[in-house]
BAVOKOL-76492 format. One record per atom (N, C-alpha, C, O, CB): x, y, z. Coordinates in steps of 0.05 Angstrom, whole numbers, plus 32768, in hexadecimal, padded with zeros to 4 digits. Glycine has a CB too. Layout:
<rs>
XYZ...
</rs>
This chain:
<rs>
7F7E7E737F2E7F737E5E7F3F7F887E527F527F837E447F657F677E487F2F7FA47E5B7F497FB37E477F537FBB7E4F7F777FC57E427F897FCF7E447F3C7FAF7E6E7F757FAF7E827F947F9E7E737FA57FA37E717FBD7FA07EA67F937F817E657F977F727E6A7FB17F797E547FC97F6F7E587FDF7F517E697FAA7F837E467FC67F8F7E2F7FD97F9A7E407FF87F927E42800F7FAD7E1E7FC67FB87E4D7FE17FC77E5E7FFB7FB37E7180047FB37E75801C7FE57E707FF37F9F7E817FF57F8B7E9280027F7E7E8C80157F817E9980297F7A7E9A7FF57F6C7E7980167F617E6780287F6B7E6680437F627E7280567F637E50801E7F7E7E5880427F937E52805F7F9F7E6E80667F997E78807C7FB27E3980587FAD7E7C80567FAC7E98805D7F997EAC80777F9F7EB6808C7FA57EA080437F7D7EAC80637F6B7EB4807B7F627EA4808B7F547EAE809C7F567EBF80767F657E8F808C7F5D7E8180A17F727E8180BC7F687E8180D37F5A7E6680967F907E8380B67FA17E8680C17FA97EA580D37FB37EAA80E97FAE7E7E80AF7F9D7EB880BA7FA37ECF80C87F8A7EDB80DC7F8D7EE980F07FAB7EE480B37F727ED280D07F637ED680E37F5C7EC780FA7F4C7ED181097F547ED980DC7F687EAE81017F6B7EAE811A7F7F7EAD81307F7E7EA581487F627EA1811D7F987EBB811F7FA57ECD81347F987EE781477FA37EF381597FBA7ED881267F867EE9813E7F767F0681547F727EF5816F7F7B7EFA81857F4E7F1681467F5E7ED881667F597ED1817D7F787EC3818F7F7D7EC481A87F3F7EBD81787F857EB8817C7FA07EB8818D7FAB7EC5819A7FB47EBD81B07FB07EB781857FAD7EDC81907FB07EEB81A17FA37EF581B77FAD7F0081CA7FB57EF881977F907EF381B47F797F0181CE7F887EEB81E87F8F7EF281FF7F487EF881C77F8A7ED381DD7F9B7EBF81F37FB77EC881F67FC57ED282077F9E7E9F81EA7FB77EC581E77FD97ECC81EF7FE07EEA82097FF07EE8821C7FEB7ED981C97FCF7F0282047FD67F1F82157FC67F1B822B7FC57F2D823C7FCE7F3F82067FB47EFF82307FA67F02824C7FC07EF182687FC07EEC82807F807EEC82497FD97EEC824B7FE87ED88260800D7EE4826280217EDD826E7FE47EB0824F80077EF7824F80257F02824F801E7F23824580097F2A823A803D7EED823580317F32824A80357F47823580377F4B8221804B7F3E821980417F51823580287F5C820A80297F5781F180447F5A81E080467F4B81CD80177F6581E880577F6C81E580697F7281DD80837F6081DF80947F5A81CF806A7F8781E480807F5981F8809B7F40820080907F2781F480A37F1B81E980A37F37822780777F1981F0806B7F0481E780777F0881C0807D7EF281B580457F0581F280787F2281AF806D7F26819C808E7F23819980957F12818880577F3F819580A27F3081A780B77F2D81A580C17F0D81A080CB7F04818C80BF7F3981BA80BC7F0081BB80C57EE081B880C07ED181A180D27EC5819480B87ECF81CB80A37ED2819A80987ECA817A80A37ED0816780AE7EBE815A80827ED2817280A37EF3815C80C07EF0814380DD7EE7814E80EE7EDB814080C87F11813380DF7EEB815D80FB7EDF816180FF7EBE8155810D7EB4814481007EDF818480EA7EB2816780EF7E92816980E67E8E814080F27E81812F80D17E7B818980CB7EA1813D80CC7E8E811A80E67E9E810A80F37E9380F880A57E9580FF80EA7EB9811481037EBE810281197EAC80F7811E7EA580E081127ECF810D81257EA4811081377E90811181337E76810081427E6B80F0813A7E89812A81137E6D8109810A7E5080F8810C7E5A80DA811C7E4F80CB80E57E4380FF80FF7E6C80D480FB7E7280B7811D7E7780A781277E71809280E67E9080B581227E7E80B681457E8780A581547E6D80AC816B7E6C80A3815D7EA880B5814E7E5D80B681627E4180BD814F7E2A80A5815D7E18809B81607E3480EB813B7E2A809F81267E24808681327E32806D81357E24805981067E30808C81387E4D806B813E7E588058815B7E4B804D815F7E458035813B7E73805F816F7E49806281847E3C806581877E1E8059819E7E16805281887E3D807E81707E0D8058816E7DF6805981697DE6803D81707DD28031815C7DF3806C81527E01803A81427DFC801E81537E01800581527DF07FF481287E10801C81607E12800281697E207FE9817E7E287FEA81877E1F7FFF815C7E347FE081927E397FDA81AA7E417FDB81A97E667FED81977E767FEF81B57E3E7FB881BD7E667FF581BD7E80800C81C57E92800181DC7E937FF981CE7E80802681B17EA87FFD81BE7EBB7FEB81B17EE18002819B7EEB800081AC7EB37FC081C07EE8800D81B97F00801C81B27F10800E81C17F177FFC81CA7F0B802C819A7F1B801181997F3B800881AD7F517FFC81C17F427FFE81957F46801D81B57F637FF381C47F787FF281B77F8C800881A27F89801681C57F837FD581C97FA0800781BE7FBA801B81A57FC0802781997FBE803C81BF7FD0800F81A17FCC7FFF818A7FD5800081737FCA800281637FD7800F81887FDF7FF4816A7FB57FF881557F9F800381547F8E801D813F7F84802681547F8D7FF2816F7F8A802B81717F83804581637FA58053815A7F9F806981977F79804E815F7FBA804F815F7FCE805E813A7FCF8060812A7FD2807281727FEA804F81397FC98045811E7FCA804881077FB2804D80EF7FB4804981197FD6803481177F9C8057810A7F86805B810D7F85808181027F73808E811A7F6C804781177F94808A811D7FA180A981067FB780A480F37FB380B381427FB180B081047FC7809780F57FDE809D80D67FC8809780C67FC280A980FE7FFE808680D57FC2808580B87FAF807D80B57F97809680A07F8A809980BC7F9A805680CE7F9180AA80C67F7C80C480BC7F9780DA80A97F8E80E880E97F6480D280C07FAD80E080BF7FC480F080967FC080E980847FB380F580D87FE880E080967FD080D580767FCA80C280717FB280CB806C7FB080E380767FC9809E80727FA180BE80597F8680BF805C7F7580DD804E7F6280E5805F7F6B80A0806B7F7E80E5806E7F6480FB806F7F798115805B7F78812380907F4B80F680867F91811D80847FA4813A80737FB58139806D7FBD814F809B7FB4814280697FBF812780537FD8812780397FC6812580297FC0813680567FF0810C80397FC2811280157FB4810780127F99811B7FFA7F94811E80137FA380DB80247F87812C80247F758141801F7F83815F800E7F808170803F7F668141802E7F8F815D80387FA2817680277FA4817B801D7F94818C80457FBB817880187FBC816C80017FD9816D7FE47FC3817D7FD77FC581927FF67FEA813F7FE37FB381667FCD7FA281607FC67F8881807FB57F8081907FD87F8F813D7FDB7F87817A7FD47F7681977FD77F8181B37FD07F7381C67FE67F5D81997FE57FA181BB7FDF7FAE81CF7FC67FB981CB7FBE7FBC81E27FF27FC081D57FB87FBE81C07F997FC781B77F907FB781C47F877FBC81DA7F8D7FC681997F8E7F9481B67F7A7F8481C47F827F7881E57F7F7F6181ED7F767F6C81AF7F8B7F8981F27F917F81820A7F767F8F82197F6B7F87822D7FB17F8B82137F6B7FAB82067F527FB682127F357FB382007F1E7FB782097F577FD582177F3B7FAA81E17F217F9981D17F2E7F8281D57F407F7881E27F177F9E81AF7F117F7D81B97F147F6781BA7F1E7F61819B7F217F7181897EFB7F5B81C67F227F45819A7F347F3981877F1B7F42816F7F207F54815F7F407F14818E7F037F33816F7EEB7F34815C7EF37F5681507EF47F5981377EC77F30816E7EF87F6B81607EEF7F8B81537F117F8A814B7F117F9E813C7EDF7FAC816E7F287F83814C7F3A7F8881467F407F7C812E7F527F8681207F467F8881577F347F6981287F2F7F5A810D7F247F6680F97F2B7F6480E17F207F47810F7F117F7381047EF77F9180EE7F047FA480EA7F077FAF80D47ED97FA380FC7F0E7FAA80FE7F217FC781007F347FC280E67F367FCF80D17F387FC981217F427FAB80F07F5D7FA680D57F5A7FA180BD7F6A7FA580AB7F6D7F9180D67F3F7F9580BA7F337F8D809D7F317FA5808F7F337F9D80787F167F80809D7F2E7FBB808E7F2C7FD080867F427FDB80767F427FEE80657F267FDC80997F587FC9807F7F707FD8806C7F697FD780477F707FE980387F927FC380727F5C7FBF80407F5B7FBE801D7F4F7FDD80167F5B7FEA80057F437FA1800E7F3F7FE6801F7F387FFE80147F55801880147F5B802580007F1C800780277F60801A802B7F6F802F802F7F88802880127F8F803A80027F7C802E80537F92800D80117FA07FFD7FFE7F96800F7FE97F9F80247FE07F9A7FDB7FFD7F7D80007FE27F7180097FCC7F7980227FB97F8280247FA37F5B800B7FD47F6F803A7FD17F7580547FC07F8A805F7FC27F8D80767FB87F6680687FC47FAA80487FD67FC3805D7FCF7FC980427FBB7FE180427FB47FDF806B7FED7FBF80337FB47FD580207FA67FD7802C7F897FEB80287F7C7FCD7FFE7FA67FC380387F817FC980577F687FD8805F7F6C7FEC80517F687FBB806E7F657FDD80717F727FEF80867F77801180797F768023807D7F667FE580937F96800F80657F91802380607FA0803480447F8D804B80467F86801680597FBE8021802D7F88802780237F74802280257F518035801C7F44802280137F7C800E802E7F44800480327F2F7FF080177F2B7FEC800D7F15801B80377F1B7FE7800F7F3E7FD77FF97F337FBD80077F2C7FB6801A7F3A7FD37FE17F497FB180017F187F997FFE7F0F7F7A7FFB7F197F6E7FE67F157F9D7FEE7F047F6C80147F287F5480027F3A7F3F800D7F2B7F3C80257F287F4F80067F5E7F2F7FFA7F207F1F7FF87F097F057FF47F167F067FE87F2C7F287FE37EF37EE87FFC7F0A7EC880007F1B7ECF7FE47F247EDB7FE47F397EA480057F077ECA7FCD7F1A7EC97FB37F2A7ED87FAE7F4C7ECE7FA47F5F7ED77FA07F167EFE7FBC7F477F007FBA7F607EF37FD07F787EEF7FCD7F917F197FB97F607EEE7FE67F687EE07FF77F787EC37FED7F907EBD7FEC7FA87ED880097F627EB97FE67F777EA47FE27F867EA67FBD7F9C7E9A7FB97FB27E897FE47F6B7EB47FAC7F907EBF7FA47FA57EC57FAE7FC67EB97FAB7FDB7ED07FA17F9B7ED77FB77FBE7EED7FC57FDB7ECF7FDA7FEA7ECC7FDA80027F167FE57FC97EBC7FE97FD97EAC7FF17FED7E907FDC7FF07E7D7FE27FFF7EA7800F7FE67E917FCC7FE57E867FB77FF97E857FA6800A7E767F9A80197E807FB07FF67E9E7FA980027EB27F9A80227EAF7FA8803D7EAA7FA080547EDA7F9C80207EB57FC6802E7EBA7FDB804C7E9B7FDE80537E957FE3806A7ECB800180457E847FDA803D7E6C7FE380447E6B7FC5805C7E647FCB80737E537FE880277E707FAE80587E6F7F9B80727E7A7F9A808C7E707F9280A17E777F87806C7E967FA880857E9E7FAC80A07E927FC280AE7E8E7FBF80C67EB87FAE80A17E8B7FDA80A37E7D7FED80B37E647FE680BA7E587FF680C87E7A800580A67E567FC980B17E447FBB80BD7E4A7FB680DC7E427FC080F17E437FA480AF7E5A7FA480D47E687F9880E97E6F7FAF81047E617FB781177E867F8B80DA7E867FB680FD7E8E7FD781067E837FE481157E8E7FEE81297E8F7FEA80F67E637FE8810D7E4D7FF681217E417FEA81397E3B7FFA814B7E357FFC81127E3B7FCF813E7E3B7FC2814F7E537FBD81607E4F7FAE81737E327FB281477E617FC2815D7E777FC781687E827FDC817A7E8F7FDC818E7E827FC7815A7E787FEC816D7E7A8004817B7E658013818C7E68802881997E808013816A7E548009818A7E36800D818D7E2D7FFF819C7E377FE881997E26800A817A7E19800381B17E067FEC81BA7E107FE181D67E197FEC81E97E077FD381A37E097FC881D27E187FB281EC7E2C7FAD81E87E337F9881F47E0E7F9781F27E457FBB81D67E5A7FA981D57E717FC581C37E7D7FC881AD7E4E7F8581C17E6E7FD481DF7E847FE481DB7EA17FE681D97EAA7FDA81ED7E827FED81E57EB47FEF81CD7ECE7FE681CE7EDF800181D27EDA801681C57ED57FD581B27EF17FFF81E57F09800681F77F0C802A81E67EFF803281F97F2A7FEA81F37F0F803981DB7F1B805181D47F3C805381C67F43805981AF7F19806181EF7F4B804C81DD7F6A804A81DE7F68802781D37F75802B81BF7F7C805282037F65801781D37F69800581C17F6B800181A67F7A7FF681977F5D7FFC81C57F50801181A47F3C8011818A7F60802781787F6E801F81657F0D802B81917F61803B81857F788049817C7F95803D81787FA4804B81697F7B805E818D7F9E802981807FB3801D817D7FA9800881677FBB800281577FBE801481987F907FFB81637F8F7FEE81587F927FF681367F9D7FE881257F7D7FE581627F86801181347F848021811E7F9D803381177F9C804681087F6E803181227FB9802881277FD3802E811C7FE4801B81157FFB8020810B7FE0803B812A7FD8800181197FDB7FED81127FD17FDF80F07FDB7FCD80E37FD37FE581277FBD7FED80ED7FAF7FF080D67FC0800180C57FC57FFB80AD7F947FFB80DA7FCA801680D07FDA802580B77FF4801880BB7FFF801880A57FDB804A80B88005800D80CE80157FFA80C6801A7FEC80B0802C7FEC809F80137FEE80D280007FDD80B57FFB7FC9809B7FF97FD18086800A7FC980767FE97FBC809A7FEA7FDD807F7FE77FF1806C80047FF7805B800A7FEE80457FDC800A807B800F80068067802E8010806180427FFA805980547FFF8049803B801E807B803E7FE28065804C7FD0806280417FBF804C80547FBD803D80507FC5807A80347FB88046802D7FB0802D80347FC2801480407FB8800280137FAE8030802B7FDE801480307FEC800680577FEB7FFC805F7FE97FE4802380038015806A7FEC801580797FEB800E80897FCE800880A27FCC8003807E7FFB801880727FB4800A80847F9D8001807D7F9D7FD8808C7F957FC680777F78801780647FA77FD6805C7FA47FBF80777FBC7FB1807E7FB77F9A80387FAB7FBC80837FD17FBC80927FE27FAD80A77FDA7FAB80B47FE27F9880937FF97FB380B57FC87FBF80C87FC27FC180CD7FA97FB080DB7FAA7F9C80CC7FC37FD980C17F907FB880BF7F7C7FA480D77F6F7FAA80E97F6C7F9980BB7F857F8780D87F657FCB80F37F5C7FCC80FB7F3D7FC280EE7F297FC780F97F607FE981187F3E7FB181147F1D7FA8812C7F0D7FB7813B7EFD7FAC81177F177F81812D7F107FC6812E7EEF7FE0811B7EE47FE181057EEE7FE281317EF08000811F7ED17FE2810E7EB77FF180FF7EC07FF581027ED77FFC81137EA9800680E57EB87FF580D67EBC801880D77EB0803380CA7EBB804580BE7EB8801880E67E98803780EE7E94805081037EA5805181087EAA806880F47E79805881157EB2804081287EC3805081207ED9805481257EE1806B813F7EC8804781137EE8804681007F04804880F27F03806580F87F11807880E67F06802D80D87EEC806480C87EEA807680D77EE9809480CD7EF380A880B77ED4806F80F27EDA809480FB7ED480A981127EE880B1811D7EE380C781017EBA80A8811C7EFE80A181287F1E80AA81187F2580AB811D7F2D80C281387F30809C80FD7F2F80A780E07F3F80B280DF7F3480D980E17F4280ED80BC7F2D809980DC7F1F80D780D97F1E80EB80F17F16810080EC7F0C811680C57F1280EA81047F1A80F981197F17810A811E7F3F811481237F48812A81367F0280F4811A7F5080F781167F7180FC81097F6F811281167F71812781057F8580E780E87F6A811480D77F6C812080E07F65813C80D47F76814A80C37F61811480ED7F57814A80EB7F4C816180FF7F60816580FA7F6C817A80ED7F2E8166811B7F6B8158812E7F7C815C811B7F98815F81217FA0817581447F7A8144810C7FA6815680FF7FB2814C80F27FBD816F80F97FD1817C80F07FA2813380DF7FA8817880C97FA5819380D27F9F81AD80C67FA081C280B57F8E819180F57F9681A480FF7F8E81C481047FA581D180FE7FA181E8811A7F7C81C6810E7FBF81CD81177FDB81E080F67FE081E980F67FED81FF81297FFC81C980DE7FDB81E180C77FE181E880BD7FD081F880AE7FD8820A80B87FE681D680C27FB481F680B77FA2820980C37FA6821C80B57FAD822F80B67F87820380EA7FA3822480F17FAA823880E97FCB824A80F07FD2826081097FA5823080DD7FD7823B80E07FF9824280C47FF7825580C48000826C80DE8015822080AA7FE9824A808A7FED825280847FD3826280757FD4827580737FF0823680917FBA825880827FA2826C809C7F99827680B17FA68274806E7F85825D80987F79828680A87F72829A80A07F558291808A7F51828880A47F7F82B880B37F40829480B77F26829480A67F1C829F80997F09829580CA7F1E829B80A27F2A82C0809D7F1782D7807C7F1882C9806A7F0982D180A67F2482FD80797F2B82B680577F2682B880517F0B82AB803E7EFF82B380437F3F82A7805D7F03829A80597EE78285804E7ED68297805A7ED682AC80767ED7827780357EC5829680307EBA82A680327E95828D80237E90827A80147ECA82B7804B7E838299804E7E6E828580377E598286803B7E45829480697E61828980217E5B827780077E4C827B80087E3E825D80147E4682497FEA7E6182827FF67E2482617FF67E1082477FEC7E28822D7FF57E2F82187FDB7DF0824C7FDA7E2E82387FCC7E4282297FD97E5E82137FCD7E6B82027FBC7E4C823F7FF87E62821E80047E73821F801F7E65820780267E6C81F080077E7A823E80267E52821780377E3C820880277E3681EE802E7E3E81D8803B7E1D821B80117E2881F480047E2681D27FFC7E4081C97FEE7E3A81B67FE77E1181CE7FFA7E5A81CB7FEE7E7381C180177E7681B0801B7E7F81997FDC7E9181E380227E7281B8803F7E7181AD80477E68819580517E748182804C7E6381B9803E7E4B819B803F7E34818C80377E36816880427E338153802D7E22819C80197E3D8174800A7E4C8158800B7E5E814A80057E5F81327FF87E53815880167E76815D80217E92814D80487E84814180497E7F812980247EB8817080557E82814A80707E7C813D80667E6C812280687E76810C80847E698153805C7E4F8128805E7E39810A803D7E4C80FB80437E5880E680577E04811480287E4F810180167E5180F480117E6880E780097E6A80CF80077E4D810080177E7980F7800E7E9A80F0802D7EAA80E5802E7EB580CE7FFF7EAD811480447EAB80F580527EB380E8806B7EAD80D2807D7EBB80C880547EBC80F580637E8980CE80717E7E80C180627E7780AB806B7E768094807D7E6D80CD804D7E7280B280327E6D80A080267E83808C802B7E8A8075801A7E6780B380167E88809F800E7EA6809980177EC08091800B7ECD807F80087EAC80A7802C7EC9809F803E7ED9809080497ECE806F80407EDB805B80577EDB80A4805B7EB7806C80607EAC8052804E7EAB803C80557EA9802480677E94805580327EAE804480197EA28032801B7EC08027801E7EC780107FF67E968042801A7ED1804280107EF1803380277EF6801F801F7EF78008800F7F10804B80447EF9802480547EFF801A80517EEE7FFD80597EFA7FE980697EFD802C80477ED87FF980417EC87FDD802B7ED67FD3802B7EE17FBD803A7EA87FE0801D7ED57FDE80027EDF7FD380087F007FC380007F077FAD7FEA7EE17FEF80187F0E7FD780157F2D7FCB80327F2E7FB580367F447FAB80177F4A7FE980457F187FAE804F7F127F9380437F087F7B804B7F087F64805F7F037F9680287EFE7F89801A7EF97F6C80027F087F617FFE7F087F4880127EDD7F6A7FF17F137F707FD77F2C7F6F7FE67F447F747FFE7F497F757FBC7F2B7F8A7FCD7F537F767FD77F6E7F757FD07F727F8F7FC37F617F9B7FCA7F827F5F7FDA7F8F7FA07FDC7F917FB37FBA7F9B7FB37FAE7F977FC97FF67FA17FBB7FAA7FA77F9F7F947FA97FB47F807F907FB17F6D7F917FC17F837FC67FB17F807F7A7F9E7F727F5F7F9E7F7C7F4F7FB97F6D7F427FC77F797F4F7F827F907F517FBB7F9C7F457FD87F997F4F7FF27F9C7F4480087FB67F447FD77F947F677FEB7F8D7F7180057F747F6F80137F6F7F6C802B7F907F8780047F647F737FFB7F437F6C80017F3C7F5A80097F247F57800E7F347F6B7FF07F537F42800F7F477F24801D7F477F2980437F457F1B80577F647F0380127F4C7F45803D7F517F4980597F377F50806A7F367F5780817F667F5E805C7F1F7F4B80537EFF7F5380577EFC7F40806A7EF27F4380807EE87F51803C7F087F26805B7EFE7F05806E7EFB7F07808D7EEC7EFA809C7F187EE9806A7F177F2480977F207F2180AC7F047F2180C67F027F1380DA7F367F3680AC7EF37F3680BB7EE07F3580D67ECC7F1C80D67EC77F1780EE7ECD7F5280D97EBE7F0980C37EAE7F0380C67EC47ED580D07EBA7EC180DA7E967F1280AA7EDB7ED980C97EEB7ED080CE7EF67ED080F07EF77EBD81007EF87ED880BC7EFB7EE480F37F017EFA81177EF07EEA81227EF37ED3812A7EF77F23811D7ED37EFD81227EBC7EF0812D7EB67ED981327EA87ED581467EAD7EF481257EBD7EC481227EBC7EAA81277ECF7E9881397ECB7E89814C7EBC7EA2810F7EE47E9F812E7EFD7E9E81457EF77EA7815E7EF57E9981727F167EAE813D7EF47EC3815F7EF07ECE81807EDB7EBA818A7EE07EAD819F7EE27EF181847EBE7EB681797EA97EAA81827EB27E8C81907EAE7E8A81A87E957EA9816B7EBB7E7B81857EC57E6581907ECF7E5F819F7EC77E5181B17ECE7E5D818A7EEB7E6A819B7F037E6D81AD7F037E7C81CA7F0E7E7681DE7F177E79819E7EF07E9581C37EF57EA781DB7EE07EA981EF7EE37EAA82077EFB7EC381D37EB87EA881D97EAB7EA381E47E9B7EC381E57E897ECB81F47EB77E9481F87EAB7ED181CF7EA47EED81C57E8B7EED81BC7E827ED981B07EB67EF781B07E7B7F0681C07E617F0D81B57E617F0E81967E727F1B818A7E597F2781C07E4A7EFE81877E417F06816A7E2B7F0A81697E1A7EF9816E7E457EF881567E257F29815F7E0B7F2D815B7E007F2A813F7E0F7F24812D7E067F4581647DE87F2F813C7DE37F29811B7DE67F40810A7DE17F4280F27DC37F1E81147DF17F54811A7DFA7F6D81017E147F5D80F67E117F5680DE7E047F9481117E297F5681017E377F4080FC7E3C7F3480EC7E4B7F3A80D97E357F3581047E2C7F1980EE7E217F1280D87E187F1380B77E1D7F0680A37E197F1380DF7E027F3480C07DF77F3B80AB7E0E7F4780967E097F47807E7DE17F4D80B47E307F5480A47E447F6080947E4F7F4B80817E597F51806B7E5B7F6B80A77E4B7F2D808C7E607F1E807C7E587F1C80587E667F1680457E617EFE808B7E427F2180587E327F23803D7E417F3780257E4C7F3080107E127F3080457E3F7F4A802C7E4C7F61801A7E697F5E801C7E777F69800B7E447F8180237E757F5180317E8E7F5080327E987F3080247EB07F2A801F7E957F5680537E897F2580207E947F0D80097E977F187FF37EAB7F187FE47E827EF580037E837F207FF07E787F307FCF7E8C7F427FC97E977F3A7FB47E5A7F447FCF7E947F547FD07EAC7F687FCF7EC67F587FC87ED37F5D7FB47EAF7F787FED7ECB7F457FDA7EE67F3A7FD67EEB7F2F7FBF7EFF7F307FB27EED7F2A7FE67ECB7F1E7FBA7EC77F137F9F7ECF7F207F867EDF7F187F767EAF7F0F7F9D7EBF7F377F857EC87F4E7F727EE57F5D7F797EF07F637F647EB27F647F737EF47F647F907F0C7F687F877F227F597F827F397F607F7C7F137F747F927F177F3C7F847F2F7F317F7B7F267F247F627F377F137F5D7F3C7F1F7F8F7F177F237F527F0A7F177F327F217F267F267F2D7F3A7F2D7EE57F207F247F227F187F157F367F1A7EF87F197F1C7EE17F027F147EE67F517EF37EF27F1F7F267ED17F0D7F297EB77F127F107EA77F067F0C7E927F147F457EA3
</rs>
C-alpha cells in the first residue's frame, strides 16, 4: 500500500508530459529543447544529491551503465518520442507507449527470471486488449496519424522497453538523485551532436508558453517523474510496474483533450475499461 501514493503522481505526471510536449515542439526543436531540459534538471538533481546525503560516486562499472541507461530513458525514448509528435499527436503517442508492459512482460522471463503467473497474464492482455481499443480509432477513421511519426514513436517504445529492462538487471545502488541526475546529465551529452547536426537555435521561438513547457518538464517530469519511476521499479517487479503504463492512454487523452483541444472519440473511452482492470490484476499481490 505504501506504492500507491508515489503511483498516483507518477502517472499523473508522466502522462502529461505528452501534452507538454505537444507545446513545447510547436515552439522550439525537439532535440535542442530535450537537450536544455536534461541538462538544467541534471545539474539540479546532482547539486540535491550533493545536499541531501553523503557523496559517494559510482565505480566504473555502474557509472558506465547508468550513462548507457541516460542514452535509453532520456536520448532515445525522449528523443525518438517527441520528434514523432512533431507529426501526431500527443493523445496516439501516449497509446503507442502504453504498450510497453506487455513487451516487458514476456522478456522479463527470460531476461530477468521474474515469475509471470495466469493472473498477470491475463492482466497485461487486458490492458493491451484496451489500448488496441483505443489504437484503432486512431488509426482509422477521422483521425489518422502521420506514418514516419507513428515509426519513431515505436523506437521509442523499444527504448523504453530496453531501459527498464536494463535498470531492473543492473540494480544500480546510488542514490536516486545521483543515478537519476547522471541519467540525465548522459542524456543531454548523449542528444547534443544530433541537435547541433539536424536543427538550428534560430528556430526556438522564446514564448511564455515555451518558458513554462520548460519549467514543468525540468521540476515535474524529469525530477519528479523520472525519481518516482526509478522508486517505484526498486520496489515491484518490472512487469507490475510496467503495466501502470496502461493509465497512459486514457490519461494522454485527457491531457491532450484539455490542454490541446485534441479529438476523443467514444472508442476511447470505451478502452479505459479493460485497461483499469488489467492493471488491477497485474499489479495484485495474492
Amino acid at each position: 500500500m505504501g506504492l500507491w501514493g508515489p503511483i498516483m503522481v507518477f502517472c499523473l505526471l508522466w502522462s502529461s508530459a505528452f501534452a507538454a510536449a505537444k507545446i513545447a515542439v510547436q515552439e522550439s526543436p525537439p532535440l535542442t529543447f530535450l537537450v536544455v531540459r536534461f541538462l538544467l534538471a541534471g545539474v539540479i538533481m546532482l547539486a540535491v544529491a550533493r545536499m541531501t546525503g553523503p557523496w559517494r560516486m559510482p565505480g566504473r562499472r555502474e557509472l558506465a551503465g547508468l550513462v548507457l541507461l541516460g542514452a535509453l530513458n532520456n536520448a532515445l525514448y525522449l528523443g525518438l518520442s517527441w520528434s514523432g509528435m512533431t507529426t501526431v499527436s500527443s493523445a496516439f503517442a501516449a497509446v503507442l507507449i502504453s504498450t510497453n508492459p506487455l513487451l516487458i512482460g514476456v522478456l522479463a522471463g527470460p531476461v530477468l527470471g521474474e515469475r509471470l503467473g495466469g493472473q498477470r497474464v491475463l492482466g497485461l492482455c487486458l490492458g493491451l486488449a484496451g489500448v488496441a481499443i483505443v489504437l484503432r480509432s486512431r488509426l482509422s477513421g477521422a483521425m489518422p496519424e502521420d506514418a514516419h511519426g507513428t515509426l519513431l514513436v515505436a523506437g521509442a517504445l523499444a527504448a523504453l522497453v530496453a531501459g527498464t529492462l536494463l535498470y531492473k538487471r543492473l540494480r544500480p545502488s546510488s542514490g536516486l538523485w545521483l543515478s537519476t541526475g547522471i541519467q540525465a546529465v548522459a542524456g543531454a551529452a548523449a542528444l547534443l551532436p544530433f541537435a547541433l547536426w539536424q536543427e538550428s537555435v534560430a528556430q526556438v521561438r522564446l514564448t511564455p508558453s515555451l518558458v513554462g513547457s520548460m519549467v514543468y518538464m525540468v521540476v515535474a517530469v524529469s525530477m519528479g517523474g523520472y525519481y518516482l519511476w526509478f522508486l517505484i521499479l526498486q520496489r515491484a517487479s518490472a512487469t507490475s510496474a510496467s503495466s501502470l503504463h496502461f493509465l497512459m492512454p486514457p490519461l494522454g487523452l485527457l491531457f491532450g483533450w484539455a490542454l490541446l483541444g485534441e479529438t476523443v472519440s467514444w472508442h476511447d473511452l470505451l478502452g479505459i475499461v479493460p485497461i483499469a482492470l488489467g492493471i488491477w490484476l497485474a499489479t495484485r499481490t495474492r
